[in-house]
C-alpha positions in Angstrom: 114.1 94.7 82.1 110.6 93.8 81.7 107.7 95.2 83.4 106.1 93.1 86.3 101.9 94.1 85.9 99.8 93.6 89.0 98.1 90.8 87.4 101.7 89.0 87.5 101.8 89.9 90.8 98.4 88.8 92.3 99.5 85.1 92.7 102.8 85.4 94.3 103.5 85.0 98.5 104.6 87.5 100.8 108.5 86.3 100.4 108.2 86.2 96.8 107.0 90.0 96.5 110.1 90.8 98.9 112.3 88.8 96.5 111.1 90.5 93.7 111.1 94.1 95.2 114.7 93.6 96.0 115.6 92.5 92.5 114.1 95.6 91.0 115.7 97.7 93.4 118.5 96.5 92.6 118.0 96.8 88.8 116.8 100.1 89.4 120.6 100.8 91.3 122.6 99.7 88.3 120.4 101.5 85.2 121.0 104.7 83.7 118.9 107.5 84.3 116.1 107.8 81.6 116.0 104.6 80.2 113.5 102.1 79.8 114.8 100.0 82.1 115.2 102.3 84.7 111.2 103.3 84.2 110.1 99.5 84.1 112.0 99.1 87.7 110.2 102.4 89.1 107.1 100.9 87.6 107.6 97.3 89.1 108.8 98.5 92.3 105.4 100.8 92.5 103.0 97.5 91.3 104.6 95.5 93.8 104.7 97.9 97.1 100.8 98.4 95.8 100.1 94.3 95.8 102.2 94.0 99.2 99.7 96.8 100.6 96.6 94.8 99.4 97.7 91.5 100.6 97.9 93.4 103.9 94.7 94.9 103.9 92.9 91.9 102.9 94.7 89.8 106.1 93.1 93.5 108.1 89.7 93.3 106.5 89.8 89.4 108.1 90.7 90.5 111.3 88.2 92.7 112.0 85.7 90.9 110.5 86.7 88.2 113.4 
């Protein structure tokens, strides 16, 4: 499993972050405990729920600048 950085991450649409959230929780469901795999999920799942929270913010920030 490879690690997804936040730079991959930047670029991609609402519906592709959930795509890829649910892939790496799934990967994270089927690897074994202390693995690299199973620590590239956690730290996937982490860099996406971070960009999902600043695409949100930034659609906030526009709001109340309106």
């Amino acid at each position: 499993m490879k690690l997804i950085t936040k730079f991959e991450l930047a670029t991609k649409s609402k519906p592709e972050l959930h795509g890829l959230l649910r892939d790496m929780f799934n990967e994270l469901a089927g690897s074994e405990p202390n693995t690299h795999q199973r620590r590239n999920a956690l730290a996937s799942i982490k860099n996406i729920q971070r960009e999902r929270l600043v695409q949100r913010q930034g659609v906030l920030e526009v709001i109340l600048i309106v």
